[in-house]
KOLFI-791801 format. One record per atom (N, C-alpha, C): residue in one letter; y, z, x. Coordinates in steps of 0.02 Angstrom, whole numbers, plus 50000, padded with zeros to 5 digits. Layout:
N
AYZX;...
***
This chain:
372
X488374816849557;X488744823049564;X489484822049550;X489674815149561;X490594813349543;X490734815049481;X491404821149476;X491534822149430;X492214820149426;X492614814949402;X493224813749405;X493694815849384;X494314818149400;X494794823249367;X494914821149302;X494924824049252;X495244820449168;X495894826749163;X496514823749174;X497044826449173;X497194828949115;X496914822549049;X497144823148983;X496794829048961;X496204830348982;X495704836248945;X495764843548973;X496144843149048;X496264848649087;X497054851749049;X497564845849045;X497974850949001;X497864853448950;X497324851348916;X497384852648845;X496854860648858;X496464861548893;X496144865448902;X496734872348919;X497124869748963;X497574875248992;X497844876048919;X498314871448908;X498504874248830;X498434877048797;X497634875648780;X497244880448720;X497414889648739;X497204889448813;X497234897348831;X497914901048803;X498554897048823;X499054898248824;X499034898548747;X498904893648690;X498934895948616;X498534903048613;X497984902248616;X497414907748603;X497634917448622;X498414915448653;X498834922048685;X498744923648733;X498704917648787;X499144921148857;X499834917148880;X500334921948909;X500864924048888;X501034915648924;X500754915848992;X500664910349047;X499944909249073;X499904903449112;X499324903149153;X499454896549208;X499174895449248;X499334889849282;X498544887949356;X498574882049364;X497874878849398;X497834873149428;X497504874349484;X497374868249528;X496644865149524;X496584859449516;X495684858549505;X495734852049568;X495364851149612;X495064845449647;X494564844449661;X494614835149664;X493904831549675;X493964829149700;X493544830049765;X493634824549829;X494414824549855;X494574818049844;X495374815949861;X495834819249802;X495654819249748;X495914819449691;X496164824949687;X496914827249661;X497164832549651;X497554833849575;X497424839049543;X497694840649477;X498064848449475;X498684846649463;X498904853549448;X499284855049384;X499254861849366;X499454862049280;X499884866949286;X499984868949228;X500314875949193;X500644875149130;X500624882149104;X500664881949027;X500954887749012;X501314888948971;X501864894648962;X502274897948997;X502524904948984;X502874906049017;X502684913549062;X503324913049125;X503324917149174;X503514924449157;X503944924149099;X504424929849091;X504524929249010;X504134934248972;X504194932548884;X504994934248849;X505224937948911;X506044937948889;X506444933248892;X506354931148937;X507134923648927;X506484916848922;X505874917248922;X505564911248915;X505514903848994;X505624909549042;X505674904049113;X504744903349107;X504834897249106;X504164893449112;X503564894649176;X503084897049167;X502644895049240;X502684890349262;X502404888649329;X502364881449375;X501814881749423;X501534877649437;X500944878149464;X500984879749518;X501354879349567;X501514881549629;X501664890349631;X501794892849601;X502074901349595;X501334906549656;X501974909149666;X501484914049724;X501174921249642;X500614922749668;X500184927649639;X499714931049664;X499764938449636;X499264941549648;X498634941949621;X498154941449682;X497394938749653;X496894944049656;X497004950049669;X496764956849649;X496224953549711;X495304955649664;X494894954649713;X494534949149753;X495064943749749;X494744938049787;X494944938249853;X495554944249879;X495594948349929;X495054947449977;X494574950449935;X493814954149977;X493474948750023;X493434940849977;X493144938450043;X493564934550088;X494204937950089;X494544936050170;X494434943450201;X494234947350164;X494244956850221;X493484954050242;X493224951250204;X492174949450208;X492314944150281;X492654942550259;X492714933550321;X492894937550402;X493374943450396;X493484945550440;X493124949450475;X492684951950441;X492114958650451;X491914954550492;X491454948050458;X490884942650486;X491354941550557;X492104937950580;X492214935750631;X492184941150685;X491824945750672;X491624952950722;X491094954350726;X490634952750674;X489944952350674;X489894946450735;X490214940650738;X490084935250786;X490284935850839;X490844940850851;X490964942150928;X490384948350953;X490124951050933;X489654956350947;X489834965350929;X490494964750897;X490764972050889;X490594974650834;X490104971750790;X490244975550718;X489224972250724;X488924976650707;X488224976550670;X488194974650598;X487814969750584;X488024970450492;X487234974450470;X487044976150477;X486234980450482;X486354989350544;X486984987350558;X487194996650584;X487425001150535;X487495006650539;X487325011550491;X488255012350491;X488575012550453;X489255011950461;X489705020350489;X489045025750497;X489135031750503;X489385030350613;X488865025550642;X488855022750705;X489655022750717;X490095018450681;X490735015950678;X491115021750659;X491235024350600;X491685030050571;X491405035250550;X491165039850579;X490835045050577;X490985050050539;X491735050750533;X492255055950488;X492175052150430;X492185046650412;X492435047950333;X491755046650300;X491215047050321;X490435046750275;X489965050750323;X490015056950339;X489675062350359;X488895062750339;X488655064250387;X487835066750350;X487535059950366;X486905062050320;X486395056050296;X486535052050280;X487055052350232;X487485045950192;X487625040250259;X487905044650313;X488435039750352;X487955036050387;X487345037050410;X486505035350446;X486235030250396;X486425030450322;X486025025150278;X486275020850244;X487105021950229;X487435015550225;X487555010950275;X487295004050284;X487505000150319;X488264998550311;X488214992350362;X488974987050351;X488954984150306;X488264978550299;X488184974850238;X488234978650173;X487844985750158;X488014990350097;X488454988650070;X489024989650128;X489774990250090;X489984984250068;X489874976350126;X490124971950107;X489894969650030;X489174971950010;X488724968749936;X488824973049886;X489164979549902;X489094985049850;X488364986749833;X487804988749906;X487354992449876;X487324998349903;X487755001849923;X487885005649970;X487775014349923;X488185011949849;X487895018949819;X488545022849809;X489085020649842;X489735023149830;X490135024449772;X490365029949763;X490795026549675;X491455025449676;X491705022049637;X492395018949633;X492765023449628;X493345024849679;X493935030449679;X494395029649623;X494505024049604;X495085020749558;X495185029549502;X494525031549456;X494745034949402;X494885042949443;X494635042949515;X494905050649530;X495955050749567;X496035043349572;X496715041249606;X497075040149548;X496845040349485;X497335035949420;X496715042549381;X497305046749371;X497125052849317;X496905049549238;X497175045549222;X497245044249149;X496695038249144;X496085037649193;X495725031049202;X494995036349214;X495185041049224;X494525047749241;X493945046649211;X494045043949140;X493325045049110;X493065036949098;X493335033049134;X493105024749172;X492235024749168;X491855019049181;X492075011649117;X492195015449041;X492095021549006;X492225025148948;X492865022148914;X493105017248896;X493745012848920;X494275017948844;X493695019548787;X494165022748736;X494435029648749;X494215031548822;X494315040748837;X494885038648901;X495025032248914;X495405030348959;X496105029548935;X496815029648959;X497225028348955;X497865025249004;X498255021448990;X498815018949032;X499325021149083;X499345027149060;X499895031949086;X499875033249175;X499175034249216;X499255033349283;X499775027149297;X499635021149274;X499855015249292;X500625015849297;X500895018949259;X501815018749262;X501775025949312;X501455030349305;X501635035649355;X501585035349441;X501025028549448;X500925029149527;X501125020849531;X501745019149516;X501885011349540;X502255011549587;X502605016349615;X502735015949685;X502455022849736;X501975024549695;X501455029449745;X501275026449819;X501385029349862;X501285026449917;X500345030749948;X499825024949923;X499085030349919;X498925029450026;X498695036350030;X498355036350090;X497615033150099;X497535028550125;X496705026350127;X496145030750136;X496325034550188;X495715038550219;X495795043050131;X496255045450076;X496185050150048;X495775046749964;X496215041849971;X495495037549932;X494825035949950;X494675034050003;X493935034450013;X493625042150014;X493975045450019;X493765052250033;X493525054749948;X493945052149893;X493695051049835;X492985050949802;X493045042649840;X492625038549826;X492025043649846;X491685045549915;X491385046749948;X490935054149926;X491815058949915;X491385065549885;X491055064649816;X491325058249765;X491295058049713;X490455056949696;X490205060649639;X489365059149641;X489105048449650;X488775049349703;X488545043549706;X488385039649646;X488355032949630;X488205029049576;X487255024449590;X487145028049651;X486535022749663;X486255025549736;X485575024749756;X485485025949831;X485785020749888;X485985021249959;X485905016549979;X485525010949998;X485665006849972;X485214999949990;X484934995149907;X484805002749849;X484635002749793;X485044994449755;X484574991449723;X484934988049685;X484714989049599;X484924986649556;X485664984249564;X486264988849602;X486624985349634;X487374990449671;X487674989949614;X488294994449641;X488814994949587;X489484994349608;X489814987949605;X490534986249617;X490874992549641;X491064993349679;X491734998149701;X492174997049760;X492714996949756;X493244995849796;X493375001849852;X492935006449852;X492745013049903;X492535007949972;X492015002949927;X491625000050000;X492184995850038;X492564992750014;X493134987850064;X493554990250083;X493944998150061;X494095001350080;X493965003750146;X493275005950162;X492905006550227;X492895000750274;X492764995050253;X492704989050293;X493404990550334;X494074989350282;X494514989750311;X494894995150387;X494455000050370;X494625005350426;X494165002150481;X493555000550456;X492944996150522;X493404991950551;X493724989150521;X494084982250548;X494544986750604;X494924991850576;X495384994150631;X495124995450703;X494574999750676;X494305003850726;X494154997950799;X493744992150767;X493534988050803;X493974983650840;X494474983650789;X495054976950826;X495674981250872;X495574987050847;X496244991850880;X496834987850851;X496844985050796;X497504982550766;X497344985050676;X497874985050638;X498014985650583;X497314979650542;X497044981650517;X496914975250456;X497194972150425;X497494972050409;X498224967050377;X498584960450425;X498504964650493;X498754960850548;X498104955650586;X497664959850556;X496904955450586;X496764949550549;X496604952450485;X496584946050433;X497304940650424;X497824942950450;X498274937150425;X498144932650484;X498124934450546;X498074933250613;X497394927250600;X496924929850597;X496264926850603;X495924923350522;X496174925950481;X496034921150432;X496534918450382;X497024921050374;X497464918250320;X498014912050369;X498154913250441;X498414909350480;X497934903150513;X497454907250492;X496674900150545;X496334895450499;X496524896150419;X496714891750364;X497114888950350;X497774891950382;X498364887550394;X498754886350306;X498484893250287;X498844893850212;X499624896850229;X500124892850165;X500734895750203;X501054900650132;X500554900850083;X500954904550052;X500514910850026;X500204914050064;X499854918150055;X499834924850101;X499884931850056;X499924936450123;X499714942750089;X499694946550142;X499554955650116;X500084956950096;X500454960450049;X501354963250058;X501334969750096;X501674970650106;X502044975850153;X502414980050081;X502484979350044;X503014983349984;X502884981549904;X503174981849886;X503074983249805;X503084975849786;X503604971649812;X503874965549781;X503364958649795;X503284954849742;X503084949049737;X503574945049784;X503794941249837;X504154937049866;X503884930549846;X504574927149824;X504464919049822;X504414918649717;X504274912849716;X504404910749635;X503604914949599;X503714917649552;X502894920049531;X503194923149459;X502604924349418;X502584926249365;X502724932849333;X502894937449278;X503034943149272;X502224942849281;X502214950749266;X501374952649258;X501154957249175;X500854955549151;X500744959049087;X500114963249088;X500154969849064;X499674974149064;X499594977348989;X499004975448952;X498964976648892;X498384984048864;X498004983448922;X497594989548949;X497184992148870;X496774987048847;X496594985248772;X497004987948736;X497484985848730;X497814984548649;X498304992548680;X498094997748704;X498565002748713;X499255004148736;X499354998448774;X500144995548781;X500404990248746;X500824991448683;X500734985848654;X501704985648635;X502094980448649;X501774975948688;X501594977248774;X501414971448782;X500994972048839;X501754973148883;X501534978848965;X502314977148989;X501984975949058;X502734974249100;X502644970249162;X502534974249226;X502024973749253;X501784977449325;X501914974649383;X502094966449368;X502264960449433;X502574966949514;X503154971349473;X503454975149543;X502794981649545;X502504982349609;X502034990249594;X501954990549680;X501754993949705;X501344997849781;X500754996749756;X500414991749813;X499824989749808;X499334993249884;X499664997749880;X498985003149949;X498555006649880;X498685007349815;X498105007949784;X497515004549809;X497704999149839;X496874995449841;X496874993149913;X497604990749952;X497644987650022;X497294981450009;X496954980450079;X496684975250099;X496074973450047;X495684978650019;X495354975049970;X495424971649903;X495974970549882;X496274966349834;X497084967649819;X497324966949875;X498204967249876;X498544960649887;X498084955949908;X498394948449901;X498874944349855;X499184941849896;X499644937149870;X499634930249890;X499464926149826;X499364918649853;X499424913349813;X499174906549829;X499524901949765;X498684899049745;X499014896949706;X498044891849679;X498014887149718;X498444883049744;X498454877449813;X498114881749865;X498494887949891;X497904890849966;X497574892449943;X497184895249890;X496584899149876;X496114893149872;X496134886549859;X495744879549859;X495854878849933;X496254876949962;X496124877650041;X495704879950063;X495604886850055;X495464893450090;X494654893750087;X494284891649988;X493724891449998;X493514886550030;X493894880650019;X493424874150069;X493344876550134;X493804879550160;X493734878450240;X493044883550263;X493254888350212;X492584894750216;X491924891550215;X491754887050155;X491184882850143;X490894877050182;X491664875750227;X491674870450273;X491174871750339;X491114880550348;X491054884650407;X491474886150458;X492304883150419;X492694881250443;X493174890050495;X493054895450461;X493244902850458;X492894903650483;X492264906250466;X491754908750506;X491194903750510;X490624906550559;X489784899350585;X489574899950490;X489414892350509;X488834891850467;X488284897750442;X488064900350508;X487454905650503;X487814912650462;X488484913050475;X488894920050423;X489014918450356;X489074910650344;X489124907950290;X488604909150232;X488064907150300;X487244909150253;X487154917550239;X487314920350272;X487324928650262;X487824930350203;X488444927150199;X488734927150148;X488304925450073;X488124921250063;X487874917250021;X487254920450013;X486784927250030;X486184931650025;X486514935749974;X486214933849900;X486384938949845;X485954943249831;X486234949249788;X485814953849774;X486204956049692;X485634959749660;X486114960349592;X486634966549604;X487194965349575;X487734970449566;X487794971049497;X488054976449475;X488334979349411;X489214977449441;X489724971349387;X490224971949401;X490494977249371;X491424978549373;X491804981549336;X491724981649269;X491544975949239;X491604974849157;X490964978149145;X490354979149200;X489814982049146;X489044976449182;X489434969849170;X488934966149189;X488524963849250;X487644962849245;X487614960949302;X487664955249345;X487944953949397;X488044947849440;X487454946549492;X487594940549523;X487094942749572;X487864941149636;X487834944449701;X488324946949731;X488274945849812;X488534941149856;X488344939149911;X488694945949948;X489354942750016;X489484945650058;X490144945750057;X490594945749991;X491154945149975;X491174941149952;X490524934349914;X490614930849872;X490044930249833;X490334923849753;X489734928149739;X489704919949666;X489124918249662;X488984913149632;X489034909749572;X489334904549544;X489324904449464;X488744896749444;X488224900549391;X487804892249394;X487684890849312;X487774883949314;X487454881749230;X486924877749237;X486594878349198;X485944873249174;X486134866149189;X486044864749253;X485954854649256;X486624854449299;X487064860249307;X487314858749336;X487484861949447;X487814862149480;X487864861949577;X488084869349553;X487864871849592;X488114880949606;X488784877949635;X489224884949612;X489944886249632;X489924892949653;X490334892749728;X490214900249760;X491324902049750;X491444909349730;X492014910849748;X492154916549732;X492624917549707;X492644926049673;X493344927649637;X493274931249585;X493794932949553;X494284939749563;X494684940949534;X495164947949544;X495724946249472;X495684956549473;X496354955949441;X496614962049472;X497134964749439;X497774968349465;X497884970749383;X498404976649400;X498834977049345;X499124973749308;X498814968749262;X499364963549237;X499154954749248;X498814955949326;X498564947749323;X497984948249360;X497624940949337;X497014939349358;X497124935049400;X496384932849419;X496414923949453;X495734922649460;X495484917549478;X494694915449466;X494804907949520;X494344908249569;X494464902649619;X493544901649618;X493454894649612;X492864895249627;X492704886049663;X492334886449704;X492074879949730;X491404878149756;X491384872149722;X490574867649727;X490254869049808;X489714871349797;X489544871349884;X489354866649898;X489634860449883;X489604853349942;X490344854049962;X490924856349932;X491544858249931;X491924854149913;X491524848349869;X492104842149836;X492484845349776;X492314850349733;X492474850849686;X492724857249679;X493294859449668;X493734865749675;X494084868649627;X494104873749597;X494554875749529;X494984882249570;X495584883949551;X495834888749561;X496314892349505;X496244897349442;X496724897249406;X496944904949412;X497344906549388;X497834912849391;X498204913449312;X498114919549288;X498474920349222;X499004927649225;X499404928749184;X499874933549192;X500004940049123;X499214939349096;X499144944449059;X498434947549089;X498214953949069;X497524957149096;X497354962449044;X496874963349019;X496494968748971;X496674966448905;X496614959248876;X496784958448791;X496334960648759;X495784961548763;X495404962748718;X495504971848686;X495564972948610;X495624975748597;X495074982048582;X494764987248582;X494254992448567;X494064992748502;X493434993348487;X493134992548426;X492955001348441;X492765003248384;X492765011148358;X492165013748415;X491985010648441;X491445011948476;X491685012048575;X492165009248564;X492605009748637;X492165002848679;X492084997548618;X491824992148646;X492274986848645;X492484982248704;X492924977148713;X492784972448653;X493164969648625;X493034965048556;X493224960048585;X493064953848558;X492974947048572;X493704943948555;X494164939848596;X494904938848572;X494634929048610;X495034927748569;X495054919948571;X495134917248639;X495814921648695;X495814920348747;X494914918148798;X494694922648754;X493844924648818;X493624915148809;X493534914148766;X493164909548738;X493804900748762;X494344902348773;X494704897348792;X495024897148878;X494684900948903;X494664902948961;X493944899949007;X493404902248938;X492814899848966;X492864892948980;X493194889148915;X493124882648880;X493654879148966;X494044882148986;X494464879949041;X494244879149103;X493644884749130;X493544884949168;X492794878349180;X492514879649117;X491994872949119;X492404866049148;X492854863849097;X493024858449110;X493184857449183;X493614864349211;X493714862049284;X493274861549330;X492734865249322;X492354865549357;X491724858549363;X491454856849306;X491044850149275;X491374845049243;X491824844949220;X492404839649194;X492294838949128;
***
């Protein structure tokens, strides 16, 4: 199973991405004892300040399984059912039948049937995944929109369902963590933000990682580039925005050092028991954002190759940046990378994502870190 770090093949991998057109990127990979950290281009395409591997970033939906980790540390004190009907808990914001047949788990796996609020909150995203009837323009109009939660789920909720509850395949939506997040209130009588930093981002003992409170990136980090296929061109910077578009389900800010922390300790059983770990780790198929199907635990969610150890973690992006953390479930082997462009691929006449060099040197990056 020893896969030993090859430093020489890991920069060159980062490199390639960075030729292939992204603007920056930067990564932590470990084995065992062994630690490797990189980066490749730059932070800011105007004056050319370089990335560094250390830079704080936003990791969009890898959010979810610290809101997932938190759900579970309530499932284990006895306050939260993950098999209760989530109507039991918040009765107002999923009325009816609906609120009697979505569970907890529903929401945590996305089979719940909900549809994604994003295109009724971002006017110019309305006719979503339709990506050629879509346009950019919400994105500069609501960057310091300050969104009400309860009025996004309320979206989500009236919006025609995408699936029955329980139905699989689910279908990705940020409606469902949305909900978690109010569960979390209801149950803890504290903020979610204040729960999860409290109980999992502090009980990992990560120090550079947090919810924001405001628009601003704090600490050294990257611009953010939003290219939104080819329709902003050039691509421009979203790094400053109001992130209650999404809150607690992918508003994070963190480095590729805590996000490798964070899964070991999770995998360790170190966050939550072993036995939530295993409930975590119960997939079911989802339909992601891009279209495709996954198969989709409890805020995490699996990557496997032929001959080679399953890797459990989860990805996110944001306006502008991604990130992709994933680790070996024996937990020797850890990748964490973060890039500072999002949507290159350009639309073919058909409003189909076209194939850009980045996809393919990204893949080529993530193998190596992951199998060497």
């Amino acid at each position: 199973m020893r896969n030993s770090l090859d430093p020489a093949k890991l920069n060159a991998a980062l490199e390639n991405v960075h030729r292939a057109g992204m603007p920056g990127l930067f990564a932590e990979v470990r084995d065992g004892d062994q630690v490797w950290r990189g980066a490749a281009g730059v932070a800011d395409v105007a004056t050319g300040r370089p990335v560094t591997a250390d830079m704080r970033h936003r990791v969009g939906s890898i959010t979810k399984t610290f809101t997932a980790a938190a759900v579970l540390q309530q499932v284990e004190s006895g306050r939260i059912g993950l098999d209760e009907p989530i109507g039991r808990y918040l009765p107002g914001l999923i009325p009816g039948p609906r609120g009697d047949a979505i569970t907890v788990r529903m929401l945590i796996n996305h089979t719940s049937g909900l549809a994604e609020y994003l295109p009724y909150a971002y006017p110019s995203l309305k006719a979503f995944p339709a990506l050629a009837e879509t346009g950019p323009q919400s994105l500069d109009d609501h960057r310091f929109t300050r969104f009400d939660p309860a009025g996004l789920i309320e979206m989500g909720v009236t919006a025609p369902a995408v699936g029955a509850p329980g139905g699989t395949p689910g279908v990705y939506s940020n409606t469902n963590y949305l909900l978690l997040v109010q569960l979390l209130e209801q149950v803890t009588g504290t903020t979610a933000e204040r729960y999860i930093t409290r109980n999992v981002i502090e009980r990992a003992g990560l120090r550079d990682t947090e919810l924001p409170a405001g628009p601003h990136v704090n600490g050294p980090h990257s611009q953010l580039y939003e290219a939104w296929f080819g329709m902003i061109d050039p691509p421009r910077d979203y790094s400053v925005y109001d992130m209650s578009w999404v809150g607690p389900s992918a508003s994070l800010i963190s480095t590729v050092t805590d996000l490798n922390r964070f899964f070991g300790m999770l995998l360790a059983g170190e966050i939550i028991s072993p036995s939530s770990l295993a409930q975590m780790q119960r997939t079911v198929p989802v339909v992601s954002q891009e279209g495709k199907t996954i198969d989709y635990g409890l805020g995490l969610h699996p990557v496997e190759a032929p001959g080679q150890a399953t890797f459990w973690g989860h990805g996110g992006t944001v306006w502008g940046g991604g990130a992709l953390a994933m680790t070996r479930a024996d937990g020797k082997r850890q990748m964490s990378v973060a890039v500072n462009l999002q949507r290159w691929n350009r639309l073919d006449s058909s409003g189909t994502p076209q194939p850009h060099p980045i996809d393919d040197a990204l893949a080529a990056l993530h193998r190596v870190a992951m199998y060497g």
